[in-house]
N, C-alpha and C positions, 0 to 999 in steps of 0.2 A: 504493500500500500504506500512505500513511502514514494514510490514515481510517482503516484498519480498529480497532475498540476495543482496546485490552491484556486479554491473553488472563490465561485463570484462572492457567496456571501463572508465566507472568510475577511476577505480582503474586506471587504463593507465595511466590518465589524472592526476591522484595524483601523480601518481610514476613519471610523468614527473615535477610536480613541486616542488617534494621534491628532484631529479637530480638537481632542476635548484638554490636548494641550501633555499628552504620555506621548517618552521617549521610542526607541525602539524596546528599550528594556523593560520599562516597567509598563509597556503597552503589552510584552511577550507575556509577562509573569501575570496581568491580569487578565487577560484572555485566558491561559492557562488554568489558572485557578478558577476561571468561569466554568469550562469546560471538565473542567474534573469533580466538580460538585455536579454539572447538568449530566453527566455519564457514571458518575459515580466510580472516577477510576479504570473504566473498560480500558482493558489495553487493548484490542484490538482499536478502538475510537481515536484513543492516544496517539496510534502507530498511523494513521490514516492522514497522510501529506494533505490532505485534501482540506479536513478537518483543522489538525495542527498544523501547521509550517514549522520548518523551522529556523533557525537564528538569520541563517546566511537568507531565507524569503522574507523575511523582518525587516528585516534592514536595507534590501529592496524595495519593497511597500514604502518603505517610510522617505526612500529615497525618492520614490515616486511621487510620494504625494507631496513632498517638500518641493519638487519642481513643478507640479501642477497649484498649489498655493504663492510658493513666494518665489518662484519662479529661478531664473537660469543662476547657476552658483561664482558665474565669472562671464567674462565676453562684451560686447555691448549692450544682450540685454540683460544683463547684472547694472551696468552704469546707468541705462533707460528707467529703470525699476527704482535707484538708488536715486535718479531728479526727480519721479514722479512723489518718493517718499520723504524730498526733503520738501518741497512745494507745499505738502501735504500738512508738514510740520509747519511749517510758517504761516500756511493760511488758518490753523485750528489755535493759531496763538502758545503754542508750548513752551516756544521759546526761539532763537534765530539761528539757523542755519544756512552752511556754502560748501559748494563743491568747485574746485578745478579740476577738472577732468588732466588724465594723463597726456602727453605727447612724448612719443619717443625722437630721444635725440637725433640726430641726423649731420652728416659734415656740414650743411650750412646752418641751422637752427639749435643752440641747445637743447632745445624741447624746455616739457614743464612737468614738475613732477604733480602727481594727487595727489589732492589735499583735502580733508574734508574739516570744516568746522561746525562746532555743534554749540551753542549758547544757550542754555537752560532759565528760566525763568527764575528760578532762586540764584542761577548763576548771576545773572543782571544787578536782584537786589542784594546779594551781600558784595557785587564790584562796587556799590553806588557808599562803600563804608570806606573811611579813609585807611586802617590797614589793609583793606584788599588791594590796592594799589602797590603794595610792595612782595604780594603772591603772585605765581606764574606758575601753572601748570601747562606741560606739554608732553602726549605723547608720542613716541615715537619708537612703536616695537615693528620692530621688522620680522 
């Protein structure tokens, strides 16, 4: 049983708990635990790909559904995705944000590297304090 493909509802059932905000893992272990109260332990049910998936179908599912929600993990439309959600941020007032988009260097242009900044609304009100004027935060992990 363990060829058989993972069935439509399977996947449903995962797509619904990785919407409800569970990883691959503790999406595995609560499905799991669903399914071995609703069978009561059958091993053949257990053994059944169909039924179960397991880890390495997990984590494709989850992989799946994380590019059909937030969409491409790199490329142009990672940076498309990343203007429409700072836009998004500034228009709903959270606080202000900027993106420079990359350019790669080239013999006649240095290019420019990415830069995103992010300004949080409590950011704003404790700059507006005269010791915040002498903090600087920057990260820069590569």
């Amino acid at each position: 049983m363990s060829f058989r493909p993972v069935s439509d509802r399977t996947k449903e059932a995962f797509f619904k708990l990785f919407h409800a905000g569970h990883g691959p893992a503790s999406a595995y272990h609560t499905y799991m635990e669903e399914i071995q109260l609703k069978h009561e332990n059958d091993e053949e049910v257990l053994a059944d790909r169909a039924i179960c998936p397991n880890r390495h179908d997990i984590y494709y599912l989850h992989k799946k559904f994380l590019d059909q929600i937030v969409g491409a993990r790199n490329g142009k439309d990672m940076f498309s995705r990343l203007a429409k959600e700072i836009e998004e941020f500034n228009i709903n007032d959270k606080g202000c944000a900027w993106m420079q988009l990359y350019i790669a260097p080239t013999n006649l242009d240095p290019g420019q590297p990415f830069i995103l900044v992010i300004i949080t609304n409590l950011m704003k009100r404790c700059h507006s304090l005269q010791q915040a004027g002498e903090l600087h935060l920057m990260g820069a992990d590569l």
